[in-house]
C-alpha positions as CSV (number, residue, x, y, z in Angstrom):
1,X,0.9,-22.7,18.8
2,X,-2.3,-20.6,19.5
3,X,-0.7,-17.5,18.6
4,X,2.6,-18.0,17.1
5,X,6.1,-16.4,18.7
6,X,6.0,-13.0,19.4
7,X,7.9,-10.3,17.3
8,X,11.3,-10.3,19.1
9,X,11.9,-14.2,18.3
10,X,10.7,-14.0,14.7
11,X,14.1,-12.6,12.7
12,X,17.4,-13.4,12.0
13,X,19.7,-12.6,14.4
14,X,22.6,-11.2,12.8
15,X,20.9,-8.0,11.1
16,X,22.1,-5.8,9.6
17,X,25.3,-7.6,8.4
18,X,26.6,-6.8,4.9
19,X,29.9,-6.9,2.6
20,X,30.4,-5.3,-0.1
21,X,27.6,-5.4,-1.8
22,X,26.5,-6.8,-4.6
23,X,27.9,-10.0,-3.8
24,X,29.4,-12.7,-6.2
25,X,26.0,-15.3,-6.2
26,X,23.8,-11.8,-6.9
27,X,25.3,-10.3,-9.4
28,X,25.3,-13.7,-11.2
29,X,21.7,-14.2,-10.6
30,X,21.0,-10.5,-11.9
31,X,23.3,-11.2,-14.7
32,X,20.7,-14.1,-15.8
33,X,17.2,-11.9,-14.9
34,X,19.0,-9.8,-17.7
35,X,19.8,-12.1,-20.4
36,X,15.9,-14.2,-20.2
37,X,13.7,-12.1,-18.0
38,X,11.6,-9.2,-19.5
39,X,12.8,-5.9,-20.2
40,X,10.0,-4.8,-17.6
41,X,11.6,-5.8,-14.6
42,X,12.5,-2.8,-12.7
43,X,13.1,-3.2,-9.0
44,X,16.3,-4.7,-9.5
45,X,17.9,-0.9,-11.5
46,X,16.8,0.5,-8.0
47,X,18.6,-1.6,-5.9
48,X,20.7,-4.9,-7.2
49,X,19.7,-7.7,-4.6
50,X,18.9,-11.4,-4.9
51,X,17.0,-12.7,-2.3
52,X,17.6,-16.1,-0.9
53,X,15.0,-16.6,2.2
54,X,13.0,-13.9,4.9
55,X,12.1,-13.7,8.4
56,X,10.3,-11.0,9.9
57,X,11.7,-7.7,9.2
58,X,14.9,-9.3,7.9
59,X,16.0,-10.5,4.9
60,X,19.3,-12.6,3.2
61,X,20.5,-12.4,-0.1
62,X,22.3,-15.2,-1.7
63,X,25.3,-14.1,-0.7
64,X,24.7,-14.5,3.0
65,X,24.4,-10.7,3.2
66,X,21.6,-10.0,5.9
67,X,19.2,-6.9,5.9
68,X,16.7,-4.8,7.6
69,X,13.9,-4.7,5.3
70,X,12.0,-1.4,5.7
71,X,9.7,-2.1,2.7
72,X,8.1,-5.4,3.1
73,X,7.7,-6.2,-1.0
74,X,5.6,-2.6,-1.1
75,X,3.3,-3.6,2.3
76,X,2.7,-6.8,1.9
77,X,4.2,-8.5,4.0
78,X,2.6,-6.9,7.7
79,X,3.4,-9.5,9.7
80,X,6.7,-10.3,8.2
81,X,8.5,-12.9,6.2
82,X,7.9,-16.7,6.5
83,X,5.9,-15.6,9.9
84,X,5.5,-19.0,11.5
85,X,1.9,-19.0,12.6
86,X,0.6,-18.5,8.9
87,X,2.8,-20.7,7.4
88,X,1.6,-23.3,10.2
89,X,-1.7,-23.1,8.4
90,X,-0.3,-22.5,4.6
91,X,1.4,-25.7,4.8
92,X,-1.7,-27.9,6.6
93,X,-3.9,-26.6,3.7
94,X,-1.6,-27.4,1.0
95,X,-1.7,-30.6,1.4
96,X,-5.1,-30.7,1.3
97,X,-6.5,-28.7,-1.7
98,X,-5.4,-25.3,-3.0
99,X,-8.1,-24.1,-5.5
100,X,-11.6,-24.5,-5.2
101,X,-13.0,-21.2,-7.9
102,X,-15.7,-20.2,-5.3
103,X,-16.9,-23.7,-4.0
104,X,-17.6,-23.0,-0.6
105,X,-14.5,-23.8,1.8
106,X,-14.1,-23.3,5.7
107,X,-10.9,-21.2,4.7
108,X,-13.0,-18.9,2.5
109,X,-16.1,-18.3,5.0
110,X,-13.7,-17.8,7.5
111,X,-12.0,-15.2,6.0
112,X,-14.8,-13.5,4.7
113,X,-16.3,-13.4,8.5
114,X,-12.8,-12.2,9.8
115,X,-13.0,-9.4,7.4
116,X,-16.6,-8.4,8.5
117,X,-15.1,-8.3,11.8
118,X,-12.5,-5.8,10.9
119,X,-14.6,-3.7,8.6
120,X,-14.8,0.3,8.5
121,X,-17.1,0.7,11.6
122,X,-20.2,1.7,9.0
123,X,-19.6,-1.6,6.6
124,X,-19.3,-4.3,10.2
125,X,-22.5,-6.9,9.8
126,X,-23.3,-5.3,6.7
127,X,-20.3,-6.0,4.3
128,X,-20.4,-8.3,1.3
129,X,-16.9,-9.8,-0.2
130,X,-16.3,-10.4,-3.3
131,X,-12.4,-12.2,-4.6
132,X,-11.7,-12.3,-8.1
133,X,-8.2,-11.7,-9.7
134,X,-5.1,-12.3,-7.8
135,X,-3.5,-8.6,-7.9
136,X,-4.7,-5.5,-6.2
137,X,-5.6,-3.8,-10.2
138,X,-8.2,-7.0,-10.2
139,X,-10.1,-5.3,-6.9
140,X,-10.1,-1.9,-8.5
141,X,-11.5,-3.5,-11.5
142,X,-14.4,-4.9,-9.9
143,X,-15.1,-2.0,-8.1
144,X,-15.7,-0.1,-11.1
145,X,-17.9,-2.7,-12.6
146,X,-20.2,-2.5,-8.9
147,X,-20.3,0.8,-9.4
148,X,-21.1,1.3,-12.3
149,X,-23.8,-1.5,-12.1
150,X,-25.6,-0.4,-9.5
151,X,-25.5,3.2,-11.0
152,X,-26.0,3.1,-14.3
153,X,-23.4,5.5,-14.8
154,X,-20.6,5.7,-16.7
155,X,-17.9,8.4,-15.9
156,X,-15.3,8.2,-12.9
157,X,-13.8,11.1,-10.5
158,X,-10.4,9.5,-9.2
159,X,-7.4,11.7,-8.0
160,X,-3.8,13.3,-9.2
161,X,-1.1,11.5,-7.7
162,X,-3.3,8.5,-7.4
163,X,-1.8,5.2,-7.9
164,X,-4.7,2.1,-8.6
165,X,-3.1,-0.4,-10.5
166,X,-1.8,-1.9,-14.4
167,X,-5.2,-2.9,-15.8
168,X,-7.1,-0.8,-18.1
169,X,-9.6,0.4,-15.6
170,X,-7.0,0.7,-13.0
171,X,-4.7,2.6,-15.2
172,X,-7.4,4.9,-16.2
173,X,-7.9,6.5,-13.1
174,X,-4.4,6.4,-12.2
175,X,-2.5,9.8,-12.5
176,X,0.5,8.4,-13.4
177,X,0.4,9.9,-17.7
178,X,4.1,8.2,-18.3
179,X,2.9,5.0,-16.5
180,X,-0.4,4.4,-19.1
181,X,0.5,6.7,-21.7
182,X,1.7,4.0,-24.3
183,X,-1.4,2.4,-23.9
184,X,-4.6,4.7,-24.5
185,X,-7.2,5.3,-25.0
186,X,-8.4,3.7,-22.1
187,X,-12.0,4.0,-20.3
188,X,-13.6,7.3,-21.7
189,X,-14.9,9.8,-18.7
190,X,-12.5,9.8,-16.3
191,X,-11.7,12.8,-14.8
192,X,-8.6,13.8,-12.2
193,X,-9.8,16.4,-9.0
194,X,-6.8,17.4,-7.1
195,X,-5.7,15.4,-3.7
196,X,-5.0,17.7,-1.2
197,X,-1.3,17.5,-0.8
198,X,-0.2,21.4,1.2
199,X,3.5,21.1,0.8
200,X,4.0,20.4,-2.6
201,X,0.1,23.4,-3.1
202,X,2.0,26.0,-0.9
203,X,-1.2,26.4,1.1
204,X,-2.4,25.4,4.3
205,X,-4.1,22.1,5.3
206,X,-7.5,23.6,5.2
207,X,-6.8,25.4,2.1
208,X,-6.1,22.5,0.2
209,X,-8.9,20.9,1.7
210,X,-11.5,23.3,0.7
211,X,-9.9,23.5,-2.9
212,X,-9.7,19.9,-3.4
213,X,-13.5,19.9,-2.1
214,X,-14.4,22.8,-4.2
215,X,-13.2,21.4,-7.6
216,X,-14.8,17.7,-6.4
217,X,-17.9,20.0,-6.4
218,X,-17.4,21.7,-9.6
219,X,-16.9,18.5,-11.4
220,X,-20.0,16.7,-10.0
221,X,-22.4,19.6,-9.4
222,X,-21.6,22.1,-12.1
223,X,-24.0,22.1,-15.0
224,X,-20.8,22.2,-17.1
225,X,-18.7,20.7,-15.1
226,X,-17.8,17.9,-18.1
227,X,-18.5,14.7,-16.1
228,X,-22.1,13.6,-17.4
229,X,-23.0,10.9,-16.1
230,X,-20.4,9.5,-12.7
231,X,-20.5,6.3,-11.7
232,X,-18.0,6.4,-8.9
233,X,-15.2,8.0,-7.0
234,X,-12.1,6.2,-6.3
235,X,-9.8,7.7,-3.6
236,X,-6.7,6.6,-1.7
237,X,-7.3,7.5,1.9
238,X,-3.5,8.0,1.9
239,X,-1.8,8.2,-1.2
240,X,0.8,5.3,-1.4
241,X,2.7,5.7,-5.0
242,X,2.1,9.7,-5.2
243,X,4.5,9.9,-2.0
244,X,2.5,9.0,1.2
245,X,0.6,12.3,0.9
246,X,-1.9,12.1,4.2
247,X,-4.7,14.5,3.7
248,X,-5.7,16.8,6.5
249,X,-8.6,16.1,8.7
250,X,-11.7,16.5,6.9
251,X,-11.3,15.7,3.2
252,X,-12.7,11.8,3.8
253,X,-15.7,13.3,5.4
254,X,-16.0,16.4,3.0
255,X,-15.4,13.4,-0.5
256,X,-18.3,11.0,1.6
257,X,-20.4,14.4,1.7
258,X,-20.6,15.1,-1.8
259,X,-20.9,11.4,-2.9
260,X,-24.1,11.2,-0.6
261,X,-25.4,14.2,-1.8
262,X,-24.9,12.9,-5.6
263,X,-26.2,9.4,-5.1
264,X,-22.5,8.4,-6.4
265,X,-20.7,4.9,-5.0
266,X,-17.5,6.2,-3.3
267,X,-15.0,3.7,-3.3
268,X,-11.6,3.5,-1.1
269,X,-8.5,2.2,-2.5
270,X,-6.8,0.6,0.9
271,X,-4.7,-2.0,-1.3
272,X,-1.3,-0.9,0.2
273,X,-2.9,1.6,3.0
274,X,-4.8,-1.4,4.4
275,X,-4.6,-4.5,7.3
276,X,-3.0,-2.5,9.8
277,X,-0.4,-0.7,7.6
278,X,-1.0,3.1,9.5
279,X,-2.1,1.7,13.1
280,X,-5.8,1.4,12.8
281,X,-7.1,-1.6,10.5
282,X,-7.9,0.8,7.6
283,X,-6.4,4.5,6.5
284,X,-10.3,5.4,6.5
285,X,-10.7,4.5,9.8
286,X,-8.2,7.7,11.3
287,X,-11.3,9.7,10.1
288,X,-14.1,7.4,10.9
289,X,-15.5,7.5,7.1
290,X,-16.6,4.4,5.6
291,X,-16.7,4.1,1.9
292,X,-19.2,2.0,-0.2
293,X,-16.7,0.0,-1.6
294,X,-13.0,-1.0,-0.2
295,X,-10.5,-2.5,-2.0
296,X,-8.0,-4.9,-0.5
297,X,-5.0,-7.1,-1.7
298,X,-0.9,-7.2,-0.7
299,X,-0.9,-7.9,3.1
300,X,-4.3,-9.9,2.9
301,X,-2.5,-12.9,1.5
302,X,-0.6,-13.6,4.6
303,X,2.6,-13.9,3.7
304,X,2.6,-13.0,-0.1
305,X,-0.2,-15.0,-1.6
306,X,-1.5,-13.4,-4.2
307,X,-5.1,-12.5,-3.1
308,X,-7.6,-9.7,-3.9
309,X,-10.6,-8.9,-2.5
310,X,-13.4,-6.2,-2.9
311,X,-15.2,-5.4,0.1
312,X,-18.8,-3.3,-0.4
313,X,-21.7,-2.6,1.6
314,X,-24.6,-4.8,1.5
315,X,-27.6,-2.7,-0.7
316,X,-24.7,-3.0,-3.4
317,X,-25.0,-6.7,-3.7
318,X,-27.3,-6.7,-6.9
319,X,-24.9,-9.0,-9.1
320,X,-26.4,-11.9,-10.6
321,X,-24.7,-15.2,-10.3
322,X,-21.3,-15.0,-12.7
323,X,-21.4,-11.2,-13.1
324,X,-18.2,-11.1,-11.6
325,X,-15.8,-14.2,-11.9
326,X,-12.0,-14.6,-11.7
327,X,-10.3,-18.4,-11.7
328,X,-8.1,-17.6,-8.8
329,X,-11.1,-16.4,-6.6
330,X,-11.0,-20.1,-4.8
331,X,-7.2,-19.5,-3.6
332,X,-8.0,-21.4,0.1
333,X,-4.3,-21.4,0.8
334,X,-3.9,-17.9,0.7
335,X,-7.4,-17.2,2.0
336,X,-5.6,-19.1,5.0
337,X,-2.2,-17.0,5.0
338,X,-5.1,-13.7,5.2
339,X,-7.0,-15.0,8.2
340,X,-3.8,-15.9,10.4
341,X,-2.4,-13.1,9.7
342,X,-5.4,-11.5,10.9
343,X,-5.5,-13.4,13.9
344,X,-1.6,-12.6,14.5
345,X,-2.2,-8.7,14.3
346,X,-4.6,-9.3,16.9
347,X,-2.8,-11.2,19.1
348,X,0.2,-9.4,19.7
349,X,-1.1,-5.6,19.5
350,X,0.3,-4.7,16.0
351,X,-2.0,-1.9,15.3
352,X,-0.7,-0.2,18.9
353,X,2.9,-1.1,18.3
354,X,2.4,0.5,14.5
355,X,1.3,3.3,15.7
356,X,3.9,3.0,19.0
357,X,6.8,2.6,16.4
358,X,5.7,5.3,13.5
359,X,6.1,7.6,16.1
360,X,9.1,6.6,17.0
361,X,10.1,6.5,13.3
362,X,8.9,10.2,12.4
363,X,10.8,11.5,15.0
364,X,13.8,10.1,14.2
365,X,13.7,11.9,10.6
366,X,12.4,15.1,12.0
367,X,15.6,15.4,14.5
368,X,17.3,14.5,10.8
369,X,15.2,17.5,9.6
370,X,16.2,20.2,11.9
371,X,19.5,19.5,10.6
372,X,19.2,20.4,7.0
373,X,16.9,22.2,4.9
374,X,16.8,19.5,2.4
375,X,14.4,16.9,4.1
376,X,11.2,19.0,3.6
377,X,8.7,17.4,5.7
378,X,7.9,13.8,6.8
379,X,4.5,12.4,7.1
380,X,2.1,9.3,7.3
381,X,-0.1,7.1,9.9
382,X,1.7,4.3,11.5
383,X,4.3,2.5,9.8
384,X,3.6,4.0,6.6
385,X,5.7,7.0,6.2
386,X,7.1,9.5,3.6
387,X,9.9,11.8,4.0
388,X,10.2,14.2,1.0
389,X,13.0,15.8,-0.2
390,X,14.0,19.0,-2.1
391,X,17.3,21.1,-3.4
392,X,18.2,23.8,-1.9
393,X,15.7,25.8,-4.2
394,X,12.9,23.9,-2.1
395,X,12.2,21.6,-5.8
396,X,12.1,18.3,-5.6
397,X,14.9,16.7,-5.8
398,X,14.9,12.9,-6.7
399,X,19.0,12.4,-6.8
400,X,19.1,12.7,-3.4
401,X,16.8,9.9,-2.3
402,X,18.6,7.6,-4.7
403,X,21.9,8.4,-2.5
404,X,20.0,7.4,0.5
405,X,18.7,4.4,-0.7
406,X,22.2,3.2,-2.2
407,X,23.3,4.6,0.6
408,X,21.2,2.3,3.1
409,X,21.7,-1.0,0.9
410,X,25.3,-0.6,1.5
411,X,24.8,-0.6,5.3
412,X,22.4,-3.3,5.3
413,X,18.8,-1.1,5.3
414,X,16.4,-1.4,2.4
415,X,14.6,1.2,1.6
416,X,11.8,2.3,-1.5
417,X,11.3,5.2,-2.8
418,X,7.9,7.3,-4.1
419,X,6.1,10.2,-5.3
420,X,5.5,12.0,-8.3
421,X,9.6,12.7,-9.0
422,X,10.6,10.1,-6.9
423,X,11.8,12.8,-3.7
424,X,10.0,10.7,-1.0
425,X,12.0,8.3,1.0
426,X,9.4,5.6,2.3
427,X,9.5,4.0,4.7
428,X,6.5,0.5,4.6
429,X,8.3,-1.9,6.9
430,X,6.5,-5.2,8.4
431,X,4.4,-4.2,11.5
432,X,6.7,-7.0,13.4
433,X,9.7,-4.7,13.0
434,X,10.8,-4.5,16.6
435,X,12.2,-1.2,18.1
436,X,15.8,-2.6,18.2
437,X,15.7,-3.1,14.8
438,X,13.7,0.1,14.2
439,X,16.4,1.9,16.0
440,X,19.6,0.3,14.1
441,X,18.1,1.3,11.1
442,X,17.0,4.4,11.5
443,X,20.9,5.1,13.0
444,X,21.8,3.9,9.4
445,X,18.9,5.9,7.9
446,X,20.2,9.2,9.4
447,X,23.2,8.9,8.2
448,X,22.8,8.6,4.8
449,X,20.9,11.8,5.1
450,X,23.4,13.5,6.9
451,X,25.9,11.5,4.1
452,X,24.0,12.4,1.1
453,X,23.6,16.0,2.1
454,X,26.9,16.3,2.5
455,X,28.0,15.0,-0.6
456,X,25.0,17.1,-2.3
């Protein structure tokens, strides 16, 4: 197997392919999450599934019930469930050694090289890696320290609508205010400049450019603009949580422009925008900006490994030995999972067929647009896409996308919702999602649209 199988053999068969559902075996299982899990779990309230076993863009739960899966565990799995040329490797390095801290391992130097090779065009040959927690809030937290290490600063610009993670540092320059409320005070300085986001603003795309830019500006250059002494900005290329808001051209370059004119690090957040999720390796990459610091996790585990990794440009590589540690930065069997998955993007033209099938996708919802007034506009890079929906007083109108989704899980399609009031329908499924299947469910997609709108 050089390569593995191509997409079309890598599913089951029989998808979609539901009974009523919840079945028996799942509501049994949720019955026990309920009586010894924690009271955190959520995913489960949005949609009541138990899964038994994956492959590629389908999924079974243990009542035999078979699925399209059109959110691929919140993008990470690209290249699919149980994909067969990753877990080729996963299983010959698990029976060899698993955890190794950050002894040096062909699996680690290899991934680290692979990752050079698909770098931001102005970090390729002179990129640094570092791994240290497991989770995506670990890289974000180790960009901050970088940052503010080679600075000497203190304070941090991030975004509204921003979404960065569950650690203190990560929820501190997360916009989220319900999400980390319970839990401040958290890292002092932080302050929020608007994301440019022109449907929910009411202006146009330049206009909320030159706004967003304008504050970003204020807050950095102004004698009083509060921030004393910044450290860092941290920005998702394409917001993910906030609703798969896609800036218009120009805001990368104009948020790279003021951070070189301010000696600040400017750090990307590609944790769920990342490894091929919009068509091009990175989110950053549609604009040909290159950050200072990238952060990486979800997909770059493979297959769901837990895996982190902070990616930054060489002249930022003043850490002593131990200034940054983690115990699970030695995990070679999903350092493994990253680099075939790497290899299997690049074998069978996933970037092209993302961008191939988003297309594809988006027009599919905008024929459902032009039918009602209530699907607002739709919007993303590749197979990361947002549809947002409002009443028929143009707010934002949340109810509706939970009919959609219940709507979908009943007809065998799973999909996730986002945004600030939970109106986005998104759509994040594995780049191996083949058109057949893409088709069948956007058939089932459109109709609970047309379903929910009618029962609205």
């Amino acid at each position: 197997m050089t390569a593995g199988p191509p997409i079309d053999d890598i599913h089951f068969d029989d998808a979609p392919n539901v009974d009523s559902v919840p079945g028996p075996n799942t509501r049994a299982l949720l019955e026990k999450q309920e009586d010894i899990d924690s009271s955190a779990v959520a995913y489960p309230n949005d949609i009541p599934i138990a899964f038994e076993e994956g492959k590629g863009a389908t999924v079974r739960d243990a009542d035999g019930n078979t699925y399209i899966d059109m959110f691929a565990g919140i993008g990470v799995l690209n290249v699919g469930h149980s994909n067969p040329y990753v877990l080729e490797a996963v299983h010959e390095q698990a029976d060899k050694f698993v955890h190794t801290v950050d002894f040096p391992t062909e699996a680690r130097l290899e991934l680290i090289e692979k990752l050079d090779e698909i770098a931001p065009a102005g970090m390729q040959g002179n990129n640094r890696v570092v791994f240290g927690g497991p989770t995506g809030s670990d890289a974000v937290e180790a960009s901050i320290k970088l940052a503010k290490y080679n600075t000497g600063g203190d304070g941090l610009i991030a975004f509204r609508g921003a979404y960065h993670g569950a650690t203190t540092g990560a929820m501190s320059v997360t916009g989220n205010k319900k999400f980390k409320g319970h839990y401040t005070p958290l890292l002092s300085d932080v302050v929020h400049a608007p994301y440019p986001y022109p449907f929910r603003q009411d202006k146009s795309s330049q206009e909320a450019v030159d706004h967003a830019l304008e504050e970003l500006k204020a807050i950095v250059e102004d004698p009083y603009g509060g921030l004393a002494n910044p450290a860092g900005i941290i920005v998702e290329p394409i917001q993910g949580e906030g609703g798969i808001v896609t800036p218009p051209k120009g805001f990368l370059q104009g948020v790279r422009d003021i951070a070189d004119e301010n000696d600040i690090v400017l750090i990307f957040d590609e944790i769920q925008s990342g490894l091929g999720r919009t068509g091009e390796w990175w989110a950053c990459d549609w604009e040909g900006v290159t950050p200072d610091v990238m952060t990486s996790a979800k997909a770059l585990g493979g297959v769901g490994f837990p895996l982190s990794a902070t990616m930054y440009k060489e002249e930022l590589d003043t850490w002593g030995s131990g200034d940054h540690a983690g115990t699970y930065r030695g995990h070679v069997v999903a350092m493994r999972a990253g680099t075939r998955a790497i290899e299997y993007i690049q074998e069978h033209d996933l970037l092209a067929h993302a961008r191939d099938l988003g297309e594809y996708i988006q027009g599919r919802l905008q024929e459902a647009a032009d039918e009602t007034d209530r699907l607002g506009q739709i919007r993303g890079k590749g197979l990361f896409i947002g549809a947002e929906f409002v009443d028929s007083d143009g707010k934002p109108d949340g109810d509706l996308v939970d009919d959609i989704q219940q709507y979908c899980f009943e007809h065998g399609v799973l999909v996730w919702t986002a945004g600030r009031h939970g109106n986005i329908l998104r759509c994040i499924p594995p780049l191996v999602l083949t058109h057949d299947l893409a088709e069948t469910a956007l058939d089932v997609i459109v109709d609970g649209i047309e379903h929910a709108v009618d029962d609205a």
